[in-house]
C-alpha positions in Angstrom: 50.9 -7.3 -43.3 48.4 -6.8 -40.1 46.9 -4.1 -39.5 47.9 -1.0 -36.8 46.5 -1.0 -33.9 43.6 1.0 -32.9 44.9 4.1 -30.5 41.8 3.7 -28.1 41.3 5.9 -25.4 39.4 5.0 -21.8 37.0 7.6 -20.6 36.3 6.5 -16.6 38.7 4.6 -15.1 36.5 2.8 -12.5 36.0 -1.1 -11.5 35.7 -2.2 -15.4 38.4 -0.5 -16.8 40.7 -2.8 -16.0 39.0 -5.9 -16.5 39.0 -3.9 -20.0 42.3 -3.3 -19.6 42.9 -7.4 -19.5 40.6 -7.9 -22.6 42.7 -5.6 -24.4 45.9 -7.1 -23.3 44.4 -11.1 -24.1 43.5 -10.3 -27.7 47.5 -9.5 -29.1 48.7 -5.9 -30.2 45.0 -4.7 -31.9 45.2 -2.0 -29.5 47.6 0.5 -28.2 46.3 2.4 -25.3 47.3 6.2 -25.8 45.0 8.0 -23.4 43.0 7.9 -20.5 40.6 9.8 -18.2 38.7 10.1 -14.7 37.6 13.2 -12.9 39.8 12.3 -10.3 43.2 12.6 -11.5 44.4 10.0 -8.6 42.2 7.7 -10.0 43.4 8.0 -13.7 46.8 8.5 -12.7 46.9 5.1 -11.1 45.0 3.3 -13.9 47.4 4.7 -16.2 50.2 3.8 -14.5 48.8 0.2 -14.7 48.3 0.4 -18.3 51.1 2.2 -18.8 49.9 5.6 -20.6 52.3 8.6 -20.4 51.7 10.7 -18.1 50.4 13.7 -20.6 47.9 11.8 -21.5 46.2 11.4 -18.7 43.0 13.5 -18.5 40.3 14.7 -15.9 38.6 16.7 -18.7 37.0 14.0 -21.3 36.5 16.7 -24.1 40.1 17.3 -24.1 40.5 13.9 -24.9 38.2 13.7 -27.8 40.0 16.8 -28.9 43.7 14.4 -28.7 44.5 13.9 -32.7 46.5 10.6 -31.8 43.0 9.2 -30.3 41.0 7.1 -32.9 38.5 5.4 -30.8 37.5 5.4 -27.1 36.1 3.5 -24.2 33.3 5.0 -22.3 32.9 3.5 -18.8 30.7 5.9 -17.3 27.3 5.6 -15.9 24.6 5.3 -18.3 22.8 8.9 -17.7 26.1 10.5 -19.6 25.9 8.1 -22.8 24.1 10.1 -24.5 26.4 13.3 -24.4 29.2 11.4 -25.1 28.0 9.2 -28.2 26.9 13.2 -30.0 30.7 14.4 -28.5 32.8 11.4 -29.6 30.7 11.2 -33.4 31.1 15.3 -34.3 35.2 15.2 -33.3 35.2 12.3 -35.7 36.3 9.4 -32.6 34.7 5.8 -33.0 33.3 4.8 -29.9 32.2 1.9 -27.8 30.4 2.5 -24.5 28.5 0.5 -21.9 25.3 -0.5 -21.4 22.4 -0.3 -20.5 22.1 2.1 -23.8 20.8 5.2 -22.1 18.7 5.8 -18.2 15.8 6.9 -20.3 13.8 5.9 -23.2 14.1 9.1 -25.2 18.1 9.4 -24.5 17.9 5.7 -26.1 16.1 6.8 -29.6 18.4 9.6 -29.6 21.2 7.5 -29.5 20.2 5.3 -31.9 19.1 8.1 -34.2 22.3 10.2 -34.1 24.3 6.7 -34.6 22.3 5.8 -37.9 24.7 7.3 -40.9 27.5 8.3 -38.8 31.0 8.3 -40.0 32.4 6.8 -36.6 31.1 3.6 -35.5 29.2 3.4 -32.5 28.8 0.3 -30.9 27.8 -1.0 -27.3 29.8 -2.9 -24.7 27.2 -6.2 -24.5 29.9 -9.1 -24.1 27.3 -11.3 -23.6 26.8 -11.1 -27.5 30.2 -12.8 -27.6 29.4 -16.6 -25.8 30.2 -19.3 -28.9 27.4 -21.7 -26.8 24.8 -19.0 -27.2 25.3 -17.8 -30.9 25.3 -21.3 -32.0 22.1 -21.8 -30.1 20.6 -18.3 -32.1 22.0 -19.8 -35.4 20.5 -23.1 -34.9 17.3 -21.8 -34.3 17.1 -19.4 -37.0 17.7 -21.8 -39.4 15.1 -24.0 -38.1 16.6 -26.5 -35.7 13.8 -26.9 -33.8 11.0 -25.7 -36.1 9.1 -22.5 -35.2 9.6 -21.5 -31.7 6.0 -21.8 -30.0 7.0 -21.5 -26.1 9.8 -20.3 -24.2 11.2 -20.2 -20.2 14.2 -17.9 -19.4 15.0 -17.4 -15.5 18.1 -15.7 -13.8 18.1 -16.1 -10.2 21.4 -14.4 -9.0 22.6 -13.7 -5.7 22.2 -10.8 -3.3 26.0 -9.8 -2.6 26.1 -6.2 -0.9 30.0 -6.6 -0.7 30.5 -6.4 -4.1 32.2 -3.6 -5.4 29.6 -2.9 -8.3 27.0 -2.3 -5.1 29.1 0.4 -3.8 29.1 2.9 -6.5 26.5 5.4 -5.9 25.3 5.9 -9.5 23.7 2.0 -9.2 22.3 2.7 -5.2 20.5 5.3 -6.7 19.7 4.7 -10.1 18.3 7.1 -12.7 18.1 4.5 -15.4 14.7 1.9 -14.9 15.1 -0.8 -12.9 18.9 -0.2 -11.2 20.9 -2.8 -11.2 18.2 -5.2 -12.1 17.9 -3.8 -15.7 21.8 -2.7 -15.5 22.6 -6.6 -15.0 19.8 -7.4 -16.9 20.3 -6.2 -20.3 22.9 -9.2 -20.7 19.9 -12.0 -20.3 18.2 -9.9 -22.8 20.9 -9.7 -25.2 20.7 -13.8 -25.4 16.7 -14.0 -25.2 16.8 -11.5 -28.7 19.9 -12.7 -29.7 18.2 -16.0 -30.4 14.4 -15.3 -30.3 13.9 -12.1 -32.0 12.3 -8.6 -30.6 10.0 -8.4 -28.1 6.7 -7.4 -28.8 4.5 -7.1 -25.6 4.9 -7.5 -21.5 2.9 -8.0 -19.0 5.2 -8.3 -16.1 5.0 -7.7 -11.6 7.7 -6.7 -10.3 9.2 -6.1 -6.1 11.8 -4.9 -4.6 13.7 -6.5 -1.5 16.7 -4.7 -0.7 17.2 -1.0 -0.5 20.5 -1.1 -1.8 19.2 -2.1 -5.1 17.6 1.7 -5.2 14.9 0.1 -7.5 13.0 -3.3 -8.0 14.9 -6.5 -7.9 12.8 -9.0 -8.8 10.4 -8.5 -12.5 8.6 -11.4 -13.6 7.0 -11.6 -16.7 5.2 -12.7 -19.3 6.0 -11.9 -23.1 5.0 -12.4 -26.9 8.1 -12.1 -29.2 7.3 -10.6 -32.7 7.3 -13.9 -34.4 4.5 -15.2 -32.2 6.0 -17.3 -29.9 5.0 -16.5 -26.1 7.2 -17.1 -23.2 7.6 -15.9 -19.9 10.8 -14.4 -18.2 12.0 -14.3 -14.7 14.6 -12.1 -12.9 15.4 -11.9 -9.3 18.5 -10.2 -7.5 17.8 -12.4 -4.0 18.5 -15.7 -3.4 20.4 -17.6 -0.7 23.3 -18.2 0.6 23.6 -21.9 -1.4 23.4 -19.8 -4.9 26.1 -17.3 -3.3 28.5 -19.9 -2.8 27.7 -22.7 -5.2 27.1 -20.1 -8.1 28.8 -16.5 -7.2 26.7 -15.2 -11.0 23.7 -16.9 -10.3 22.0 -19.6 -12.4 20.1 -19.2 -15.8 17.8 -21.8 -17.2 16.4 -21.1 -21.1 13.9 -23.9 -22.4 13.1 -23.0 -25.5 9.7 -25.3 -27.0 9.8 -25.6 -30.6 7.6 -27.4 -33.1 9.9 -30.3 -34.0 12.5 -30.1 -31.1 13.3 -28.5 -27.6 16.8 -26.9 -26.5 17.3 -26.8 -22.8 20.3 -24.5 -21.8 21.7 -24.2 -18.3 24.0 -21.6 -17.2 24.5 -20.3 -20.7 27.1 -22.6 -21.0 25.3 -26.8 -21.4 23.0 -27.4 -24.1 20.7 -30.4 -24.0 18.7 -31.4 -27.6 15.4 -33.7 -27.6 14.2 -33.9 -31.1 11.2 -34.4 -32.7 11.6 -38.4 -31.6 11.7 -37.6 -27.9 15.1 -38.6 -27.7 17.7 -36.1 -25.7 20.6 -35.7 -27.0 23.5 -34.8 -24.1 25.0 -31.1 -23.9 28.6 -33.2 -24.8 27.0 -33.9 -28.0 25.9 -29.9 -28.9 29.1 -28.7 -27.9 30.9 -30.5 -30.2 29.3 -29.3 -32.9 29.9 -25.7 -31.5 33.3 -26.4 -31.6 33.8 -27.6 -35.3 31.1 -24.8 -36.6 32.4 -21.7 -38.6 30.9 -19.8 -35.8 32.8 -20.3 -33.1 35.2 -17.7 -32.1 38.3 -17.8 -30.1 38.0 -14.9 -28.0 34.8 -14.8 -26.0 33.2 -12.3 -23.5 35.1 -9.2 -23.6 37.7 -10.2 -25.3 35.3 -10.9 -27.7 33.8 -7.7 -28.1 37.0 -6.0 -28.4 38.4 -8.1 -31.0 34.7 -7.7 -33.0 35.4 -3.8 -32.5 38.9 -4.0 -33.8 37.7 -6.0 -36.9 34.6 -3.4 -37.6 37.0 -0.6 -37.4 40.1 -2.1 -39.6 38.2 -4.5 -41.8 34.4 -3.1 -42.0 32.9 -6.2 -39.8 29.4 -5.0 -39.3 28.9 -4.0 -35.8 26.8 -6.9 -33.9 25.6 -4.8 -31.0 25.1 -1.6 -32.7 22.4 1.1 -30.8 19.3 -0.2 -32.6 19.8 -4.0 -30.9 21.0 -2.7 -27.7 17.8 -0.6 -27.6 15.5 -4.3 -27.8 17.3 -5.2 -24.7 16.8 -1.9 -22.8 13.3 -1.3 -24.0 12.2 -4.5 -22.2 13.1 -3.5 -18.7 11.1 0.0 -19.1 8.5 -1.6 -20.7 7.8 -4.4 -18.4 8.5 -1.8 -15.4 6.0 0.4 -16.4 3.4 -2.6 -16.7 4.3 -3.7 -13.2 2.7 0.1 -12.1 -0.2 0.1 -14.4 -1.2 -3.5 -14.3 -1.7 -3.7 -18.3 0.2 -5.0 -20.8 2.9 -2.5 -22.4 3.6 -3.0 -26.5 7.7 -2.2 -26.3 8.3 1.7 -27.9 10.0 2.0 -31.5 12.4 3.8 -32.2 
């Protein structure tokens, strides 16, 4: 017998929740959606109307939702500077809780997540669906079991597109950021959640960093140059302006990740292509690595969102241990402030424990 499904609540009812809302709806019946919540009622009335909650249980007060005895879990999509209160708020009424990243706008609200998580009853995990790409987990796998041989160099860049019309431009929390970086470390901590995902924490940064567009309301384009704990140096580009050719041709930018090892190189282009040369010289064709992908025990049929959802389902009904807990989501966030803060002082900046 399966199962029930998770009664999930969604606290902020913006943009993403409903690209939640589809996740939720593409991965079967793991979740029934009981409850949800904006300060403006029009807003949560229309997003429950769409998901189709009753209409007493539709909230503008999220502490009355956390007080709901049908709600087991919830969905926090609000901006990052509010994380913090609501990880304490959903852990003492006893809710699981998944919530978006970046982790925290500060450094301290980040350790104090990750602190108050440690030992806690409910699970806590953050929303990183880039953790949930099959191309990019099989990539981490293969090089921690020594594919390529100790990782010596690396290159990671993510040139994306300046896009004022988007809708994610328009909310006011990203024009003017409290969290490091704006939307370059709120976009950001998905590269990071592959560059760790496969290469291990970050020690050190030395980075420069610019800003081009005010609607950014903080730098958009970090450069810099890093040495991950297990030695291996590397250097990793960011930049929020490019032309019109990447806006058209590639509406989420382009990502290249070389990564040099000592017997072998992977080249990976958009995330999604994987090329092999091995210790020979010879390359082996990204048709070649994605086959293996597809037969390995690995792969997953739900990817991206979907992904994550169905990983939190599994962690709350069968005890999977959380992949993106507060302690890895904190690797990917300390990066931006670290390499932010070397961009003012012009030194390089050893990434804060927690």
């Amino acid at each position: 017998m399966s199962a029930a499904p998770v009664k999930i609540a969604i606290i902020g009812t913006g943009i993403f929740a409903y690209r939640h809302l589809k996740a939720f709806r593409a991965i079967g019946d793991k979740y029934q959606i009981v409850a949800c919540c904006n300060r403006s009622r029009e807003k949560a009335e229309k997003f429950a109307k769409e998901a189709g909650i009753p209409e007493n249980a539709v909230y503008t007060d999220p502490k009355q939702v956390l007080q709901n005895p049908d709600v087991e879990a919830v969905d926090v999509l609000l901006p990052v500077q509010y994380n913090l209160e609501f990880v304490k708020a959903a852990i003492a009424a006893g809710k699981h809780i998944i919530f978006e990243k970046p982790i925290a706008h500060n450094i301290q609200d980040a350790q104090e997540i990750c602190k108050v998580s440690q030992g806690a009853k409910s699970l806590v995990m953050v929303a990183e669906n880039f953790a949930f790409m099959n191309v990019m987990n099989y990539v981490a796998q293969w090089v921690k079991e020594g594919g390529i041989g100790d990782v010596v160099n690396f290159t990671y860049s993510c040139v994306r597109p300046y896009s004022p019309n988007s809708p994610y431009y328009q909310t006011a929390w990203r024009q003017k950021p409290e969290h490091p970086g704006g939307y370059l470390s709120d976009g950001g901590v998905h590269n990071l959640a592959h560059i760790v995902g496969v290469l291990g924490d970050i020690q050190s940064v030395t980075s420069f960093a610019s800003q081009t567009h005010d609607i950014h309301g903080a730098e958009d384009t970090l450069v810099s140059a890093v040495r991950m704990r297990s030695g291996a140096i590397g250097t990793i580009n960011f930049t929020f302006y490019s032309n019109q050719e990447y806006q058209c041709a590639a509406k989420a930018g382009r990502v290249s990740f070389e990564i040099v090892g000592k017997s072998g190189t992977l080249r990976i282009h958009d995330e999604k292509k994987v090329e092999y040369v091995d210790a020979e010289g010879v390359v082996h064709p990204a048709e070649e690595f994605n086959a293996k992908i597809q037969s390995s025990p690995i792969f997953s049929e739900f990817e991206d969102v979907e992904g994550e959802f169905d990983h939190f389902y599994k962690a709350i009904r069968h005890g999977e241990k959380i992949v993106v807990p507060p302690t890895v989501a904190y690797q990917h966030f300390a990066f931006f402030v670290s390499a932010l803060e070397s961009a003012k002082t012009g030194k390089s900046v050893d990434l804060p424990t927690i």
